[in-house]
C-alpha positions as CSV (number, residue, x, y, z in Angstrom):
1,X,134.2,101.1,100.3
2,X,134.4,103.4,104.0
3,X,132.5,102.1,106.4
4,X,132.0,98.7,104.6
5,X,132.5,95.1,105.7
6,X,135.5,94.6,103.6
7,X,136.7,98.1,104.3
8,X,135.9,96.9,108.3
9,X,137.2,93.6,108.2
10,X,141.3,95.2,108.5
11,X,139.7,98.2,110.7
12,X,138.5,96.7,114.1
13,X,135.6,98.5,115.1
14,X,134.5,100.0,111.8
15,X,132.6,96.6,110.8
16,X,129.8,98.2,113.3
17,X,129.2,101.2,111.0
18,X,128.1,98.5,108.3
19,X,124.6,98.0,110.8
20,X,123.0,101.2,109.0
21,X,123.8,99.7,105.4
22,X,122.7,95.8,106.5
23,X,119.0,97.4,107.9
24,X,118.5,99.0,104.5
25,X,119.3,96.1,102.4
26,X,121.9,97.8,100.4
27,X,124.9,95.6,100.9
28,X,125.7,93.1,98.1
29,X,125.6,89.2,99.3
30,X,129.6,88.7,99.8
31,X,129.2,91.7,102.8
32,X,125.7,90.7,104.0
33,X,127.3,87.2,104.7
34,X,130.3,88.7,106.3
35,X,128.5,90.9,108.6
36,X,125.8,88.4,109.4
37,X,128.7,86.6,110.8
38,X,130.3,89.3,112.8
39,X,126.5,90.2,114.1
40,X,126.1,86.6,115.3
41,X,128.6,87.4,118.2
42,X,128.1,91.0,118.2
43,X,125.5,92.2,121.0
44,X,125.5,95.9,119.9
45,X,124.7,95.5,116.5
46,X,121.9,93.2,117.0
47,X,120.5,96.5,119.4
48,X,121.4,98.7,116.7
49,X,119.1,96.5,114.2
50,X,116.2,96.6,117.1
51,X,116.3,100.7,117.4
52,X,116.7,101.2,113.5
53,X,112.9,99.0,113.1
54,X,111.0,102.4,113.5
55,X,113.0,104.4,111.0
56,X,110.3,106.6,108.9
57,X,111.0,107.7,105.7
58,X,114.7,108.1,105.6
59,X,114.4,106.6,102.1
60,X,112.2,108.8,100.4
61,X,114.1,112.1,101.3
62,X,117.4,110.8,100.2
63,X,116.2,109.5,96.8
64,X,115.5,112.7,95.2
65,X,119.1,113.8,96.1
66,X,122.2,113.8,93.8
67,X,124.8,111.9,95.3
68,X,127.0,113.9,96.7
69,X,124.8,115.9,98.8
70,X,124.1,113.7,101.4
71,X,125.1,115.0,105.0
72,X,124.9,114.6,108.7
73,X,121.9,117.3,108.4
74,X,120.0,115.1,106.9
75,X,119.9,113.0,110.2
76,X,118.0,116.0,111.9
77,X,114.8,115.8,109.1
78,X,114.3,112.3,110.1
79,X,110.4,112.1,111.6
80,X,111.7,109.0,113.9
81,X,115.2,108.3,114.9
82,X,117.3,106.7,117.1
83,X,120.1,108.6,118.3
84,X,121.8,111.7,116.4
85,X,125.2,110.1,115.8
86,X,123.3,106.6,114.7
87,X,121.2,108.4,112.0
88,X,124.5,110.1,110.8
89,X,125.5,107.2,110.4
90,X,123.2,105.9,108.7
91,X,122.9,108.6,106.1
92,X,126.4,108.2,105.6
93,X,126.1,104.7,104.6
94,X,123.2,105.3,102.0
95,X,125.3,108.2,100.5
96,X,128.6,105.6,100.0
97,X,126.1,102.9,98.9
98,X,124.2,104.7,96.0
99,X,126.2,105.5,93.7
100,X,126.8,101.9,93.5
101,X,123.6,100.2,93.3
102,X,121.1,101.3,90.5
103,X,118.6,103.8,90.8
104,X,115.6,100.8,90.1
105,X,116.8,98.3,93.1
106,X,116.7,102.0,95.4
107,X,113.2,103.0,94.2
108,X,112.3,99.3,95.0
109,X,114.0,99.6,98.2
110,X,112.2,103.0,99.2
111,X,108.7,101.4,98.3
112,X,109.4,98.7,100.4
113,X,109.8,100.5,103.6
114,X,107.0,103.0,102.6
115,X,104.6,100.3,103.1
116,X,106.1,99.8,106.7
117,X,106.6,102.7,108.0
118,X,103.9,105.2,105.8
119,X,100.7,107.1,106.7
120,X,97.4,106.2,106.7
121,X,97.2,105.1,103.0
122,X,100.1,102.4,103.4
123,X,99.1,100.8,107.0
124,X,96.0,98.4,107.0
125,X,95.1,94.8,109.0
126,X,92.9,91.6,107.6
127,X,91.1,89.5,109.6
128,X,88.9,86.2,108.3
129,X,90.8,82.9,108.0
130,X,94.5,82.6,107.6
131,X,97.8,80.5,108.1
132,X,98.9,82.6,111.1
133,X,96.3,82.7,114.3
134,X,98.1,85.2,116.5
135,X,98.2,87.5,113.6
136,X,94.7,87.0,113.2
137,X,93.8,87.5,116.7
138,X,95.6,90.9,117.0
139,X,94.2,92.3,114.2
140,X,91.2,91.3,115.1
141,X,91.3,94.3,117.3
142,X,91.6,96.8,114.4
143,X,90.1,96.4,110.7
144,X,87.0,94.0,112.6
145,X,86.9,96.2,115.5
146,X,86.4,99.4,113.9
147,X,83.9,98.2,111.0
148,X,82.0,96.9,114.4
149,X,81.8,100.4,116.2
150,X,80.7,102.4,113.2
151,X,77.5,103.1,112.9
152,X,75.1,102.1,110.8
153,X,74.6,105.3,108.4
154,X,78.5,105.5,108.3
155,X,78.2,102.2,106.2
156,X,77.5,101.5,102.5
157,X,76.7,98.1,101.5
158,X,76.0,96.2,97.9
159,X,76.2,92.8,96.3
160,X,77.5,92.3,92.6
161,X,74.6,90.6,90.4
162,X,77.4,89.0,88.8
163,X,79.0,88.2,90.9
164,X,77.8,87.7,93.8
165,X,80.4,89.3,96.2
166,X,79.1,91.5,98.8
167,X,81.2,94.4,100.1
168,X,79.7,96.6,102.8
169,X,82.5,99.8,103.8
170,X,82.4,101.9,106.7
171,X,83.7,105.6,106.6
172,X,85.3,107.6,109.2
173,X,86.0,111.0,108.9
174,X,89.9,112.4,110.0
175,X,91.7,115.3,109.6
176,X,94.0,114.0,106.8
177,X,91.2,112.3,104.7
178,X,88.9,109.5,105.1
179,X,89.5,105.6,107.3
180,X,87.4,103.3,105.1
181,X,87.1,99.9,106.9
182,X,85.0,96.8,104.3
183,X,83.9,94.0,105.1
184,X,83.9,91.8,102.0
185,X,82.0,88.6,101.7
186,X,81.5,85.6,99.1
187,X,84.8,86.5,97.6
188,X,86.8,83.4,96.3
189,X,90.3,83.0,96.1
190,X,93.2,82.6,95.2
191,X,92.9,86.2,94.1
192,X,94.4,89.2,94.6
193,X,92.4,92.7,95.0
194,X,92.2,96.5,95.8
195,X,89.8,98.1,96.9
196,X,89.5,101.6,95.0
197,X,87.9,104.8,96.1
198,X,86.2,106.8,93.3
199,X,86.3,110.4,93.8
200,X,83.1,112.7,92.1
201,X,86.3,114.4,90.3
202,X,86.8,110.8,88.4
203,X,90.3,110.2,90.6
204,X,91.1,107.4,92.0
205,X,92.8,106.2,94.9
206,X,93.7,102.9,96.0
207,X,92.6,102.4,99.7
208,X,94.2,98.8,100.3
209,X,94.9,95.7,98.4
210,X,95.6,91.9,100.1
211,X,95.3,88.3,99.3
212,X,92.3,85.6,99.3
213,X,93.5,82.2,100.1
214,X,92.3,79.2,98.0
215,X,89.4,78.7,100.2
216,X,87.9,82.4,100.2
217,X,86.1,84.4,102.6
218,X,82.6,84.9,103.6
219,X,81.5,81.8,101.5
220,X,78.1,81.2,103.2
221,X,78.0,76.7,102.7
222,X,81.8,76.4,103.3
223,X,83.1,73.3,105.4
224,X,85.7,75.5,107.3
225,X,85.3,78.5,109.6
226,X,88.1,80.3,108.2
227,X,86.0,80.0,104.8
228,X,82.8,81.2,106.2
229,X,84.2,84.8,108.2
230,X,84.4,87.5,105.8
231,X,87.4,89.5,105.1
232,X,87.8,92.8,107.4
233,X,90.4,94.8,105.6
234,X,90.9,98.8,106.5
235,X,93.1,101.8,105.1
236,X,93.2,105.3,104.2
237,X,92.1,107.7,101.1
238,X,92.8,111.5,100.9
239,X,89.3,112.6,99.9
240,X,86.9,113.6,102.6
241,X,83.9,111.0,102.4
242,X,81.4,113.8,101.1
243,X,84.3,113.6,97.6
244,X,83.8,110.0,97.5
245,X,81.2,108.9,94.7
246,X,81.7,104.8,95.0
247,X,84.2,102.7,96.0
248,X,85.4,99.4,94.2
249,X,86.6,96.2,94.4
250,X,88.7,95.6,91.8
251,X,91.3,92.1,91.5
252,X,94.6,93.0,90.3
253,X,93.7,91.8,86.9
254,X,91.3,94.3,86.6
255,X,87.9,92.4,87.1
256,X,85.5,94.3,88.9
257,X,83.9,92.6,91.9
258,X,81.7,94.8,93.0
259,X,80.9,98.6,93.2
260,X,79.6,100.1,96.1
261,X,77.8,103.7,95.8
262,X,78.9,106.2,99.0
């Protein structure tokens, strides 16, 4: 396997080339293990790791090519990249590495960075209670933040009879679609949900999805704090919001929680 840990470990300073292949997640257990080992004394590999954090959809473009295309070029139609010689690199490690791993563990692998480094539809913050106060502090500053500053005919607001759940969304406009920002309340957990955007056409788009912990959000008699703030949760749909008809809360068993009209 060129470029491998086992190819590396009789080849001196070829074990370095292996950094590409570890960030993706495409080396079996026996090599993860053995170059975890060598990155443990390694200083340039652990920077290597640090610049490839950004890397945009690398994934994506190489999935829908047969295996033997992939080149050097393919470096240059990277959106963000380290250096030139690293993302050749890189490439080059994906190309040895797929024909060897299934095409359901890549498609896996590809969805898994999409919702790190995607556009507006994958990247979204929660605020209300949680495990994790720093997190909650810093996004604080976006999903809660924006809901705050938009005004008051850019929200839409209802409460499920049923119920009970209140969900009041905010829409922004933006060149590539529309920022929808809700603020959910009442909402039990532990659940999982989406929240949906209707289009007038009948499509649907999913906006966002998260968790509700055991105790909830935006439950008006709760003991805790973190049960009584709602949830703040924001993300992206393509439509403009003059093609949205409603939006919904849906859990990932498919109960409606509540619909709100645009």
């Amino acid at each position: 396997m060129p470029g491998s840990v086992q190819g590396a470990q009789g080849s001196g300073d070829n074990i370095h080339e292996t950094v590409g292949a570890y960030a993706l997640g495409i080396l079996d257990d026996a090599e993860a293990t053995q170059f975890e080992m060598h990155l443990a004394t390694c200083e340039w590999c652990g920077q290597q790791l640090d610049e490839l954090a950004g890397m945009e959809p690398m994934l994506a473009a190489l999935a829908d090519l047969p295996a033997a295309q992939g080149t050097p070029a393919i470096g240059e139609s990277l959106s963000v990249k380290p250096t030139t010689g690293l993302a050749d690199r890189l490439v080059g490690e994906v190309v040895q590495h797929r024909a060897k791993k299934s095409r359901r563990n890549f498609f896996m692998l590809a969805a898994g960075v999409a919702l790190i480094v995607g556009g507006p539809t994958a990247v979204f913050a929660t605020t209300g209670g949680g495990d994790d106060g720093a997190k909650d502090a810093e996004t604080l500053s976006t999903a809660q933040q924006s809901f705050t500053h938009m005004g008051a005919n850019e929200k839409v607001s209802s409460t499920d009879a049923s119920t009970q759940v209140t969900a009041t969304v905010g829409m922004e406009t933006k060149a590539w679609g529309t920022h929808a920002v809700l603020e959910l309340k009442n909402v039990k957990g532990p659940e999982k949900c989406s929240l949906i955007a209707v289009g007038k056409n009948g499509e649907r788009e999913t906006v966002t999805s998260w968790s509700v912990p055991k105790w909830g959000y935006g439950i008006k008699n709760a003991t805790t704090e973190q049960a009584k703030n709602p949830l703040y949760v924001h993300g992206g749909a393509a439509f403009t919001p003059d093609e949205i008809d409603h939006f919904e809360i849906l859990t990932f068993s498919g109960k409606k929680l509540v619909s709100v009209k645009a």
